[in-house]
C-alpha positions as CSV (number, residue, x, y, z in Angstrom):
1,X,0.0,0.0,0.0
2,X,1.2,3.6,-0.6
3,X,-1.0,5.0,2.4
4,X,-1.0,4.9,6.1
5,X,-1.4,1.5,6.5
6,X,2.2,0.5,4.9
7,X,3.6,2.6,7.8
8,X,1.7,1.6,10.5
9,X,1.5,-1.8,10.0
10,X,5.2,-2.2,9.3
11,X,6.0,0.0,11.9
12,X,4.4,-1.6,14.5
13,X,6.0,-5.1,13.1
14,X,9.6,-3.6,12.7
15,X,9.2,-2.7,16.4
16,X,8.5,-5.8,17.4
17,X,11.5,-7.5,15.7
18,X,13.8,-5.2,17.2
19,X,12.0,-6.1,20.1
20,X,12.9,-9.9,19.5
21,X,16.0,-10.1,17.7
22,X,17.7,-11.8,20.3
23,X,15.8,-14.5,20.6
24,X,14.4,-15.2,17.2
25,X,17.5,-13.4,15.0
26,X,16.3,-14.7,11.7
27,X,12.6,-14.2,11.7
28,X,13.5,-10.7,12.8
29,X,16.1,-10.0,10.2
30,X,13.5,-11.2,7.7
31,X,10.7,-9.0,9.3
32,X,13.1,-5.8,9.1
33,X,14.0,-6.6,5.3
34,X,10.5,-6.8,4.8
35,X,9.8,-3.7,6.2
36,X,12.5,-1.3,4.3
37,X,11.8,-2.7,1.1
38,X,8.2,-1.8,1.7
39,X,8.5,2.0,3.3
40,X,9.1,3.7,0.9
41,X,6.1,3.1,-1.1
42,X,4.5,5.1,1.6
43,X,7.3,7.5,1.8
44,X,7.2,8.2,-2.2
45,X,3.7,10.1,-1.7
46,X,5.3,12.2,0.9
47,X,7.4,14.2,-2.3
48,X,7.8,16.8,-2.9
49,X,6.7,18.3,-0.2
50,X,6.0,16.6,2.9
51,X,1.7,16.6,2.4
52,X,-0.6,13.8,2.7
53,X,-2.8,12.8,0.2
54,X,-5.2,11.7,3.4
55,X,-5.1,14.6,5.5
56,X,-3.9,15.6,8.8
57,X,-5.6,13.1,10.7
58,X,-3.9,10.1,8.9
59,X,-0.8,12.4,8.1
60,X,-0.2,12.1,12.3
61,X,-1.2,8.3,12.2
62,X,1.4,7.4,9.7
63,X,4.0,9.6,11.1
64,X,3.9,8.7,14.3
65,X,4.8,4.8,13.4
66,X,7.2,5.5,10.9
67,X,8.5,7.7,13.3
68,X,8.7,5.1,15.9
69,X,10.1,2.5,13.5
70,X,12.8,5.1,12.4
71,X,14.2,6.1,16.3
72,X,13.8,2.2,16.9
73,X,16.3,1.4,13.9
74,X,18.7,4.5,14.7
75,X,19.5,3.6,18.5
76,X,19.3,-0.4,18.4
77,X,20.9,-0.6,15.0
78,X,22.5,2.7,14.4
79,X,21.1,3.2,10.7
80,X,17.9,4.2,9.2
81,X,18.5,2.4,6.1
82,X,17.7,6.4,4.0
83,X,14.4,5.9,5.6
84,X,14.5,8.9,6.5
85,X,16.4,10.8,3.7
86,X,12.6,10.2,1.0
87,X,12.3,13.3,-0.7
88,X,9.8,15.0,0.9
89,X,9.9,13.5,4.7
90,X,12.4,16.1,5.5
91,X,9.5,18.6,5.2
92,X,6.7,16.7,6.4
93,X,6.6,18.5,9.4
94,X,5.6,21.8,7.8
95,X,2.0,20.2,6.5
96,X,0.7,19.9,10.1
97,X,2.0,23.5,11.1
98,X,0.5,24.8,7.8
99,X,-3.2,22.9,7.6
100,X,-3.6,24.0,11.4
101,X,-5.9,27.2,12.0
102,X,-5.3,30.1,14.2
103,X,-7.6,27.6,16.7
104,X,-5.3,24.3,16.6
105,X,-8.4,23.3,14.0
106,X,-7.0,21.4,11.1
107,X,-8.2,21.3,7.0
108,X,-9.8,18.7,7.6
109,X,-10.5,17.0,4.5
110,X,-10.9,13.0,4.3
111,X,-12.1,11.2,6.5
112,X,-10.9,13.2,9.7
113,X,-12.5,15.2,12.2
114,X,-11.0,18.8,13.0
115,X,-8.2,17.8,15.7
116,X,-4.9,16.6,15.2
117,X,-4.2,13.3,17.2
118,X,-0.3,12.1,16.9
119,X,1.7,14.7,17.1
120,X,4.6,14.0,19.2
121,X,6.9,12.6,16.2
122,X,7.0,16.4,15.8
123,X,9.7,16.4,18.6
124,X,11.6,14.0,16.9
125,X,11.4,15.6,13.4
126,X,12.9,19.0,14.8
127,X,15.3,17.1,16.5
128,X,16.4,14.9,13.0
129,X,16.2,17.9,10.8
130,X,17.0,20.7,13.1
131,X,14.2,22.6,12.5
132,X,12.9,24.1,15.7
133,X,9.6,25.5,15.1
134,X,8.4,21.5,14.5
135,X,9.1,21.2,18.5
136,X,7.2,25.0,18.4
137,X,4.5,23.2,17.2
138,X,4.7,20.1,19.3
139,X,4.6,22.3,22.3
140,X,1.6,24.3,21.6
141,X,-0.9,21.2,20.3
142,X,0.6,17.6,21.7
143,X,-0.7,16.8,25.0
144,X,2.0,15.0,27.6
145,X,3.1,11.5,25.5
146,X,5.4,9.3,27.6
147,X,7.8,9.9,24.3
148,X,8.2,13.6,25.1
149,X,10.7,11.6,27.6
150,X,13.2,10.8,24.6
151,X,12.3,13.2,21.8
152,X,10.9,16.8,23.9
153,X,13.2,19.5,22.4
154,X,13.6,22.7,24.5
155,X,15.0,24.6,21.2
156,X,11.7,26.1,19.5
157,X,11.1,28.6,17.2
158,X,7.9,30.6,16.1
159,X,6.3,30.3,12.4
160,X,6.7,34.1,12.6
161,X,10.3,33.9,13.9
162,X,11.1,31.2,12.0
163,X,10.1,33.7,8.8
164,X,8.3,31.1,7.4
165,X,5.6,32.5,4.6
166,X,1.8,32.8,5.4
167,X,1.1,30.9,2.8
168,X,1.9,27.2,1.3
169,X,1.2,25.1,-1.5
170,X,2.2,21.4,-1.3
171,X,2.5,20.1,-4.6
172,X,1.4,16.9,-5.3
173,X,-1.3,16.6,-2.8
174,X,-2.2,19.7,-4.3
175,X,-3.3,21.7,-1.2
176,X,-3.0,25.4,-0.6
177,X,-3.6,27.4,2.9
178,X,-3.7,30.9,3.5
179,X,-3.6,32.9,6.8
180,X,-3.4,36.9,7.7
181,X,-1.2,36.4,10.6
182,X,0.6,33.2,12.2
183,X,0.2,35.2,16.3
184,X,-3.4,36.2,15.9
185,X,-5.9,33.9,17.3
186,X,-8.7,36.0,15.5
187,X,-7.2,35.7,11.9
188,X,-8.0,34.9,8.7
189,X,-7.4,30.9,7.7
190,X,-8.5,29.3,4.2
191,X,-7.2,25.7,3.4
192,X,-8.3,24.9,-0.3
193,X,-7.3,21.1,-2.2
194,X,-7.6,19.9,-5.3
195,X,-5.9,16.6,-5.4
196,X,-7.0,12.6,-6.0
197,X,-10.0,11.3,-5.7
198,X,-8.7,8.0,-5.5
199,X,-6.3,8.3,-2.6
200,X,-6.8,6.9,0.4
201,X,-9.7,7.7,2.3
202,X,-10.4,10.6,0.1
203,X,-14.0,11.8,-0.5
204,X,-15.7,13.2,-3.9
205,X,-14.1,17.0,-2.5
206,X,-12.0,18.1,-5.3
207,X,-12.2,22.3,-5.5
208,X,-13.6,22.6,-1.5
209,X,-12.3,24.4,1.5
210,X,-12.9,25.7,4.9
211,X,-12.7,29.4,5.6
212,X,-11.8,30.6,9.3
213,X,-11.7,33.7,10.6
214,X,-12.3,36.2,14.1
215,X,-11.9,33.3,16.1
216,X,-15.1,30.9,14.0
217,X,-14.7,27.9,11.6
218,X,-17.3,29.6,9.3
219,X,-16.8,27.3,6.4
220,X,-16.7,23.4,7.4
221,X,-15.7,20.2,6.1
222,X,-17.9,18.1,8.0
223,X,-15.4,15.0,7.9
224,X,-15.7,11.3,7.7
225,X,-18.9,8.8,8.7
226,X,-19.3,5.8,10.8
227,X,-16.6,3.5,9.0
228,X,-19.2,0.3,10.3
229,X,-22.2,2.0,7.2
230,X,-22.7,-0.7,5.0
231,X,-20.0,-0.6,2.2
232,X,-18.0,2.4,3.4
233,X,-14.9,1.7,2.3
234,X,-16.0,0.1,-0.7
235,X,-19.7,0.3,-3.1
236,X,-21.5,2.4,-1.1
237,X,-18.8,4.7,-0.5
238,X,-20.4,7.5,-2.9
239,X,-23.9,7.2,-1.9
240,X,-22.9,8.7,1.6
241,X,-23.4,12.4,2.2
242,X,-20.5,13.5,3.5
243,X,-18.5,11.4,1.3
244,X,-20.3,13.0,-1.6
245,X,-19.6,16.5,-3.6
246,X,-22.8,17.7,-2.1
247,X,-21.5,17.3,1.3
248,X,-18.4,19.7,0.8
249,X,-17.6,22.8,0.0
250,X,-17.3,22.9,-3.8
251,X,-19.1,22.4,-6.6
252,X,-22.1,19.5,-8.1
253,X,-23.4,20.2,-11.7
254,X,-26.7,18.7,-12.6
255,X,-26.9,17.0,-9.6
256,X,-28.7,13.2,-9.4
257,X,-28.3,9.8,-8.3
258,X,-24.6,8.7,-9.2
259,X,-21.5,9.8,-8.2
260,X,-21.4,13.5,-7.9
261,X,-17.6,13.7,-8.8
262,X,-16.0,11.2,-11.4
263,X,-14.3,8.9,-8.5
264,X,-10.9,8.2,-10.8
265,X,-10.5,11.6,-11.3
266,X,-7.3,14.0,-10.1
267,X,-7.1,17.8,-10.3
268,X,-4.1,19.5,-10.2
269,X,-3.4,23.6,-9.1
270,X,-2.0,25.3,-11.7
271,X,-1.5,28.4,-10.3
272,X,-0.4,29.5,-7.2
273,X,0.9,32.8,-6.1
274,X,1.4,34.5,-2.3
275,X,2.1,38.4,-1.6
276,X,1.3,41.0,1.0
277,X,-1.9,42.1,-1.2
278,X,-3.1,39.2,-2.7
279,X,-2.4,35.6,-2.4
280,X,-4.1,32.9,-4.6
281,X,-4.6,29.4,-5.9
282,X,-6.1,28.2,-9.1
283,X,-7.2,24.9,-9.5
284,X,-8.3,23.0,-13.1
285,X,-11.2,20.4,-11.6
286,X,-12.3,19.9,-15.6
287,X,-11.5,16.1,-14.6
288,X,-13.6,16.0,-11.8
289,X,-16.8,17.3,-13.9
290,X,-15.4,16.0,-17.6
291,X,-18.9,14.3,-18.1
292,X,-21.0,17.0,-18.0
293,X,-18.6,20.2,-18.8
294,X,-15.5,20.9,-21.1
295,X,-13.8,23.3,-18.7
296,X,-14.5,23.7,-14.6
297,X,-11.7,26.0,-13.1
298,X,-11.8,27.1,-9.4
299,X,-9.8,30.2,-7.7
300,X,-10.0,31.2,-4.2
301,X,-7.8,34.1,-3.2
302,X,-6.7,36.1,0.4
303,X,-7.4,39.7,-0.9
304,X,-5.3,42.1,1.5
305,X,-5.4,39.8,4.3
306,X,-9.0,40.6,4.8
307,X,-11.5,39.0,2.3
308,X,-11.8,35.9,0.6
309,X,-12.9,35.3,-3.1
310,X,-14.0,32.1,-4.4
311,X,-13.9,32.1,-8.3
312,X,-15.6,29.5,-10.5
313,X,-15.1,29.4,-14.5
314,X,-17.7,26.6,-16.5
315,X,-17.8,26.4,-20.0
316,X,-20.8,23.2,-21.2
317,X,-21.4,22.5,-24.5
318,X,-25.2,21.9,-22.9
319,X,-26.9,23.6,-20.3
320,X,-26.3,22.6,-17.2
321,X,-27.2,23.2,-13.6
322,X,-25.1,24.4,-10.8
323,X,-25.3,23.6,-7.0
324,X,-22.9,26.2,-5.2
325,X,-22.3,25.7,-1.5
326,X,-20.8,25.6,1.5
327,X,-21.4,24.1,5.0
328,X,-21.7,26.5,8.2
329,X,-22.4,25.9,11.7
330,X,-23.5,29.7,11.8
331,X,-26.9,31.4,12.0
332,X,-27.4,32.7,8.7
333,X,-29.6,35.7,7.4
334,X,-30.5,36.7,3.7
335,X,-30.3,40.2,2.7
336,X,-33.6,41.5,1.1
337,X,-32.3,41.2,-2.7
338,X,-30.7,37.4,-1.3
339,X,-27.3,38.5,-2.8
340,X,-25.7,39.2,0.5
341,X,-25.7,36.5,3.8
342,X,-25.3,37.8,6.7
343,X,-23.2,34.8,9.5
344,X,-23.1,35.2,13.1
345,X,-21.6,32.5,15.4
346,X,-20.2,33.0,19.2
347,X,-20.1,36.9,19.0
348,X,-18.5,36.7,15.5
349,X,-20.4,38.4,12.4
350,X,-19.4,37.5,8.2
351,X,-21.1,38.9,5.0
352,X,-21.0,36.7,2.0
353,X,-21.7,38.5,-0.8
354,X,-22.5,37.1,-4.9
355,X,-20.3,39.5,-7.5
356,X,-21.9,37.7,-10.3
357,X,-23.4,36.3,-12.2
358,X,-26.3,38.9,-11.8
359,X,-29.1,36.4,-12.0
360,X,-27.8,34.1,-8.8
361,X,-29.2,34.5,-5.4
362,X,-28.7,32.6,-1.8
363,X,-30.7,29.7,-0.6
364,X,-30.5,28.3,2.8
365,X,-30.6,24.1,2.4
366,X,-30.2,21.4,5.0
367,X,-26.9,20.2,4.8
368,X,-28.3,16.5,3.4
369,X,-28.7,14.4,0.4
370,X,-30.5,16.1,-2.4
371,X,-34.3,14.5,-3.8
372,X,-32.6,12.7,-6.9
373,X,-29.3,11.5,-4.3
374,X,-29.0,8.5,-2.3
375,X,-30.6,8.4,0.9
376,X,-28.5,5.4,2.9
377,X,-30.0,4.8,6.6
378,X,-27.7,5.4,9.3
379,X,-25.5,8.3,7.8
380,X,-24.5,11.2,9.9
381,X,-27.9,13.6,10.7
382,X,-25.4,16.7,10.9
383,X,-27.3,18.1,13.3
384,X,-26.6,21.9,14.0
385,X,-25.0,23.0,9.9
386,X,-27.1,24.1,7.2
387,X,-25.8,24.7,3.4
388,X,-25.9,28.5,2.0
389,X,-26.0,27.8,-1.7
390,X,-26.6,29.1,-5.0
391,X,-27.9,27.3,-7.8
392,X,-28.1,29.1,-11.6
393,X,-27.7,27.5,-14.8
């Protein structure tokens, strides 16, 4: 497998025959063989970069064995075998720091929740790669591990200190996340993917984000279901809601019964720019939408640290209807000409306004299954969001 289960599963089994060597020297010696040939089909997905194709939730799964496996080889054998030295593991510990909000909330696309689990190997990684502000970031989100015993580093370094950039693309992955500041809990955070819809535990999200900002999660990815739903992992995947296009944040043209986004497809960001007054990301999701559309482009930009812009481009030989929309936890009110929403959660107050085309106008849906989608029993209820969309043709 190229995913989190190569590392964890080997991981936890190179442990164990360092654990036994002495006693049982040749199945361990076979068990360790096995093990480094097989790493770096995980590691090979970490380039060039350092993101994960399944998000930070599995990102800190997989790290953490690999991690384990790694520290385990270096002091009982005193070599890593260049486990270590993939292109793109060097850097891994950036893609935590960078899909983490101002409020320790991650981008949480696939199937993943908003909180970041494992994140103790990121003592270790500043430690390997002397880059302090991964133990910055260890300190300020990993709660006491009995690890911190071998791997705490007192040396850290801000993002801001550090002089690392506001804003990051990770090719290959193909995720981009802009902030306002790195120090201020109130600002502005947009995480934004394109990438593979075949990776593992990806959803049907090509093109969606979250938008944070004055402290609220006002755009949400509303994360993985019950992996027990009948077929999860395998032919029912698609007919679940949050799996689907029409539970994220992005985009479902003439929306019906099948899949909602081609499943094989992959969508790539062609253009990616940061700067003080305008920061952006473009990304061609034609493949996503190839069956019903020649051309699908998304852009979302940070304009001036301030606003956000979310950009789409169609061109359809046929008509064809479009389902704009995004998923909010916030009470929402329309404006009188329904062109403006007006968000207020915990104290904290957004506008969403339409620039065009003229014709478009908010709705306010329940954030479930459309009348011509699947209806499985069981599937999250998402109780407390609703959907502010737009649908034109």
């Amino acid at each position: 497998s190229p995913y989190n289960w190569n590392q964890v599963c080997n991981g936890g089994l190179g442990l164990g025959a360092l654990a036994v060597f002495e006693a049982c020297p040749e199945l361990a010696a076979q068990v360790l063989q096995g093990a480094v040939r097989s790493l770096p089909q995980a590691l090979d997905k970490f380039a060039p970069d350092g993101g994960s194709y399944e998000g930070p939730l599995y990102w800190g799964y997989a790290t953490f064995y690999h991690t384990l496996f790694l520290a385990g080889l270096e002091t009982a054998l005193g070599r890593g075998f260049g486990l270590a030295e993939t292109p793109g593991y060097e850097a891994t510990g950036y893609f935590p720091l960078y899909v983490t909000g101002p409020r320790d909330r991650t981008f949480n696309y696939a199937d993943a929740d908003d909180l970041i689990y494992w994140t103790t190997q990121m003592f270790w990684l500043a430690r390997r790669f002397q880059q302090p502000v991964f133990a910055w970031y260890a300190r300020r989100i990993t709660k006491v591990h009995p690890l911190d015993l071998l791997w705490f580093e007192t040396r850290t370094l801000s993002p801001r200190q550090a002089g690392l950039p506001l804003d990051r693309y990770f090719r290959g992955i193909e995720v981009a996340t802009f902030r306002s500041s790195w120090d201020d809990p109130q600002a502005i955070f947009v995480g934004f993917k394109a990438g593979d819809n075949r990776a593992g535990h990806s959803h049907l999200d090509l093109g969606s984000f979250v938008l944070e900002a004055q402290g609220v999660r006002w755009a949400l990815d509303l994360g993985g279901d019950d992996y027990n739903l009948p077929g999860y992992f395998d032919r029912n995947r698609w007919d679940y809601y949050r799996l689907r296009a029409e539970g994220h944040n992005t985009l479902v043209l003439n929306p019906g019964s099948g899949p909602d986004q081609d499943p094989e497809a992959s969508a790539a960001i062609f253009r990616f720019s940061s700067g003080p007054h305008l920061s952006l990301a473009i990304a061609d999701l034609t493949p996503a939408y190839a069956r019903q559309a020649q051309r699908v482009w998304r852009g979302l930009s940070l304009v001036n640290r301030r606003q956000v812009l979310v950009q789409d481009e169609i061109q359809a030989e046929k008509p064809v209807e479009v389902l704009w929309a995004f998923h909010t936890a916030a009470e929402v009110r329309l404006g009188p000409d329904k062109r403006t929403a007006y968000l207020s959660l915990e104290g904290a107050r957004l506008a969403a306004r339409i620039l065009a085309p003229p014709e478009a106008v908010f709705k306010l849906l329940p954030a479930r299954p459309g009348p011509l989608s699947p209806h499985p029993m069981g599937q999250g209820e998402n109780r407390g969001v609703s959907k502010l969309a737009i649908r034109v043709e």
